[in-house]
C-alpha positions in Angstrom: 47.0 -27.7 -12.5 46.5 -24.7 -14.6 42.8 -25.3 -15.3 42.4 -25.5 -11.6 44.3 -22.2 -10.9 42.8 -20.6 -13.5 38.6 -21.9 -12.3 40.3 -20.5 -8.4 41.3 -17.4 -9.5 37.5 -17.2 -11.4 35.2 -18.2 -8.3 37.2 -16.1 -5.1 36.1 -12.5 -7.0 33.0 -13.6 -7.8 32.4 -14.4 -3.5 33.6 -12.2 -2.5 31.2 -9.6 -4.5 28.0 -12.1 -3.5 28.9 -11.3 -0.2 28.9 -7.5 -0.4 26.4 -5.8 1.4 24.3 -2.5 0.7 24.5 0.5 3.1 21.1 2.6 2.8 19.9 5.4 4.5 18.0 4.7 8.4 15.2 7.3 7.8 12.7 8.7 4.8 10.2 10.8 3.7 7.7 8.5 1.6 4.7 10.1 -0.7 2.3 7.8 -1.3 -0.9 7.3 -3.9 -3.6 5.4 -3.5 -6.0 4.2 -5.9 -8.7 1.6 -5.4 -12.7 0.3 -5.4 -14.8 0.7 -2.6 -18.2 -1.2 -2.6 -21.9 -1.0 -1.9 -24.4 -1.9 0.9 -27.9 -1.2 0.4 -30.0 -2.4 3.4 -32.6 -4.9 1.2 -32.7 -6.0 -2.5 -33.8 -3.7 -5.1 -33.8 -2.6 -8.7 -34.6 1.1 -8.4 -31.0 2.3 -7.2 -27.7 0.4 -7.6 -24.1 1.3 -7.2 -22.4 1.3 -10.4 -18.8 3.1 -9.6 -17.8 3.4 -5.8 -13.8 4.8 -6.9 -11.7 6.0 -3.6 -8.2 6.4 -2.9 -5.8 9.2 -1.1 -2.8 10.6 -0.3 -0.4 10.6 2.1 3.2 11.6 3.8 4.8 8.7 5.3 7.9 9.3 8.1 10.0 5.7 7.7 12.5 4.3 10.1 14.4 1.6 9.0 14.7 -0.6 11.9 16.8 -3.3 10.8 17.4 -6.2 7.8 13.7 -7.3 8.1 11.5 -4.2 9.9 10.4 -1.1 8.8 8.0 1.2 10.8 6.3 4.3 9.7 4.0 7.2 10.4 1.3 8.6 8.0 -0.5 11.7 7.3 -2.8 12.4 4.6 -6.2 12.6 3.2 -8.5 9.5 2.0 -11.6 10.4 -0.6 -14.6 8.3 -1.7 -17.1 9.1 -4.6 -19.8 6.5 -4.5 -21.6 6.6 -7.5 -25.7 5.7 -7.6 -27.4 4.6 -10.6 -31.3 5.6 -10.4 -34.4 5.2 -12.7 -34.5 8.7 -13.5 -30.6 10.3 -12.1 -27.0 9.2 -10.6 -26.4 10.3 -7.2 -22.9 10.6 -5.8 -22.3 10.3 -2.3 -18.7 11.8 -1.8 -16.2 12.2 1.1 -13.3 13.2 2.1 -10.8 13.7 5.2 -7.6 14.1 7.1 -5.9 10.1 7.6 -3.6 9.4 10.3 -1.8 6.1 10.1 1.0 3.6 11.2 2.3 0.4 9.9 4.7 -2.1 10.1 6.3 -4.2 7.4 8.5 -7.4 7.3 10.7 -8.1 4.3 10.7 -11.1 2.8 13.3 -11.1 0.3 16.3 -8.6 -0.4 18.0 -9.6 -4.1 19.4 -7.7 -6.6 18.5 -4.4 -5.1 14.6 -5.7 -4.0 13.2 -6.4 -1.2 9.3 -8.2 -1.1 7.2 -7.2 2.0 4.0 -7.8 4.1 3.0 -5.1 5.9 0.3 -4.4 8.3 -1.1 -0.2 8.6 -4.0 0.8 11.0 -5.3 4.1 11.6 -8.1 6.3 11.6 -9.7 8.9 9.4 -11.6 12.1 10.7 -15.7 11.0 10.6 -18.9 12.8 10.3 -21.4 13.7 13.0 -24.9 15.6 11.6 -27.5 15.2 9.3 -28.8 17.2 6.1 -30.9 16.6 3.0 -30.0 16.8 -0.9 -33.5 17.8 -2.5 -34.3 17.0 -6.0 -36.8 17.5 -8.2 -37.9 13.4 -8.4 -36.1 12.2 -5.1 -34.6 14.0 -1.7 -31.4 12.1 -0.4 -31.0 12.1 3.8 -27.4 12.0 4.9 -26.4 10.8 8.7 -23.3 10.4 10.2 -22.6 9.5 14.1 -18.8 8.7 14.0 -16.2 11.1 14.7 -13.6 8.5 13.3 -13.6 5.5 11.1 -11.0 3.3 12.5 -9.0 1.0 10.0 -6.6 -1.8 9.6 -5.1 -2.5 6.2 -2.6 -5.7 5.4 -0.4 -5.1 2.2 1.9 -6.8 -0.1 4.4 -5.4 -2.2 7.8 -4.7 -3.9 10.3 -2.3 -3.0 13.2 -1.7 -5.1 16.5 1.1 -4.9 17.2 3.7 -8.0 20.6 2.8 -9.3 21.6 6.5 -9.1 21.7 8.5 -6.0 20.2 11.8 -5.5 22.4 14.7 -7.0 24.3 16.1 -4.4 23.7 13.1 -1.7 25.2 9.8 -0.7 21.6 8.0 -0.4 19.4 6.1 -3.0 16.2 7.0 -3.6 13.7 4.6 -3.4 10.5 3.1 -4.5 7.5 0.2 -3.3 4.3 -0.1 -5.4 1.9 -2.8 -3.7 -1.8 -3.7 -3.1 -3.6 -3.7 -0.1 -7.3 -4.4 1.3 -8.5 -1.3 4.1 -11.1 -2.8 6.1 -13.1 -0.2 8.3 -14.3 -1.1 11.6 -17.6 1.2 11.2 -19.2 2.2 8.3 -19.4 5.9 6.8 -22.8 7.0 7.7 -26.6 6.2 6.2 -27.9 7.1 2.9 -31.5 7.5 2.6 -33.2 7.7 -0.7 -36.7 8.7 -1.2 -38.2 8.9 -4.3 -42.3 8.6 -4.7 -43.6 6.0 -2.5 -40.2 3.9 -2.3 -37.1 4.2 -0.2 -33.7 2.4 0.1 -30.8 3.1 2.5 -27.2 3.0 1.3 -25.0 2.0 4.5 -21.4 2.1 3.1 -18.8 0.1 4.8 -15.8 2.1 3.2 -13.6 -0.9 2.4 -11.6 -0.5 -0.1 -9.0 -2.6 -2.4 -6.5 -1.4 -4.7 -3.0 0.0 -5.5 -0.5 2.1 -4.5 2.7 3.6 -5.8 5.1 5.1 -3.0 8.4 7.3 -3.8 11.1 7.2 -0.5 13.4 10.2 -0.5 16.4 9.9 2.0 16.4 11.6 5.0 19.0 12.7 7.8 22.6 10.8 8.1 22.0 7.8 10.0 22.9 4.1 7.6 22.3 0.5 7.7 24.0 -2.5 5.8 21.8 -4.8 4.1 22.9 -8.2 3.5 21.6 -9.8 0.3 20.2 -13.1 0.2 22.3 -16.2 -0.1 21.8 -17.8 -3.1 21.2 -21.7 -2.8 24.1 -24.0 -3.0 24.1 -26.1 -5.8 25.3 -29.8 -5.0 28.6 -30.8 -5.7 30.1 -32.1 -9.1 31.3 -35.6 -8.8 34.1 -36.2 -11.7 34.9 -39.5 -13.3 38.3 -39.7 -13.0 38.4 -41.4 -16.8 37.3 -38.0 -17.9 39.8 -36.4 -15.8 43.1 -37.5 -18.2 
């Protein structure tokens, strides 16, 4: 009767702290890093010009709302940069770009245990485009530059982990936070046209702007408002059968 008492008296704590839940803060400010590998498109095979190192990536400020358990929303405002780099016969060429992003998204969580949660999330937007022509001379080969879009839509599906600091922010009630993730942006135009000229050959670059990569996001509480997360139950593990001539 003892033993029984005493296994009782073990397993109610231990419940009762696997059913406490979390209370977190409704709203953030996120800052986000991206960092990824865009890819080339030359318009017919060739061995003159290839791209060798197409590196993009950006920044941005993200406004969060915590919705509920599962769904997060934000808004985004940044910048997004490409440098496509262009390996020649007699030079490198890099075609880079940059401009203001403006973005939303959407993310369901997956999993929330032991202060993580794992997410999908899905982010379109747009990114301020270029509308004009002008040359690059050189001395062995003259580069033409077009653009006709004023925006290059996007839509860009992620996966990642999101986990809480242990502390909270000196002088606050709130956690901080923090997701790291990768994702695939796929553009629904391309950047603009490329031409390169060089003696009596010429290629055309027509980059797409897709990119995939990485990112690393830091949440910083914001305003009063809080929501309880629930952890995850924990599967039940099947009962014990005894036999009783163990038992005496």
């Amino acid at each position: 009767m003892k033993s029984i008492l005493l296994i009782i008296s073990i397993l109610i704590p231990a419940i009762v702290i696997g059913q406490k839940t979390t209370k977190i803060n409704k709203y953030s400010v996120g800052i986000e890093i991206d960092v990824g590998h865009s890819f080339p498109n030359f318009d017919k095979e060739q061995e003159q010009w290839k791209g060798i190192f197409y590196p993009a990536g950006g920044i941005n400020v993200l406004f969060v709302n915590r919705i509920n358990q599962k769904w997060i929303t934000d808004l985004g405002v940044g910048i997004t940069g490409y440098a496509l780099t262009n390996q020649g016969s007699v030079d490198n060429y890099v075609l880079d770009f940059a401009s203001p992003t403006i973005s939303s998204g959407v993310s369901y969580n997956f999993l929330n245990r032991h202060g993580q949660e794992n997410f999908i999330k899905l982010t379109s937007g747009f990114q301020l485009g270029y509308r004009g022509t002008f040359i690059d001379e050189f001395e062995d080969y003259t580069v033409r530059i077009e653009g006709k879009n004023k925006l290059y839509q996007f839509i860009r599906p992620e996966i990642g982990i999101r986990r809480y600091f242990k502390q909270r922010m000196k002088g606050s009630r709130y956690k901080m936070a923090y997701e790291f993730g990768t994702y695939f942006r796929y553009n629904l135009n391309t950047l603009g046209t490329a031409t390169i000229e060089e003696n009596d050959f010429e290629v055309t670059l027509k980059p797409r702007g897709n990119i995939i990569g990485g990112y690393f996001k830091i949440l910083l509480p914001a305003g009063k408002k809080r929501i309880r997360l629930k952890p995850q139950k924990e599967k039940e593990l099947p009962p014990i059968i005894y036999n009783p001539r163990y038992l005496k």
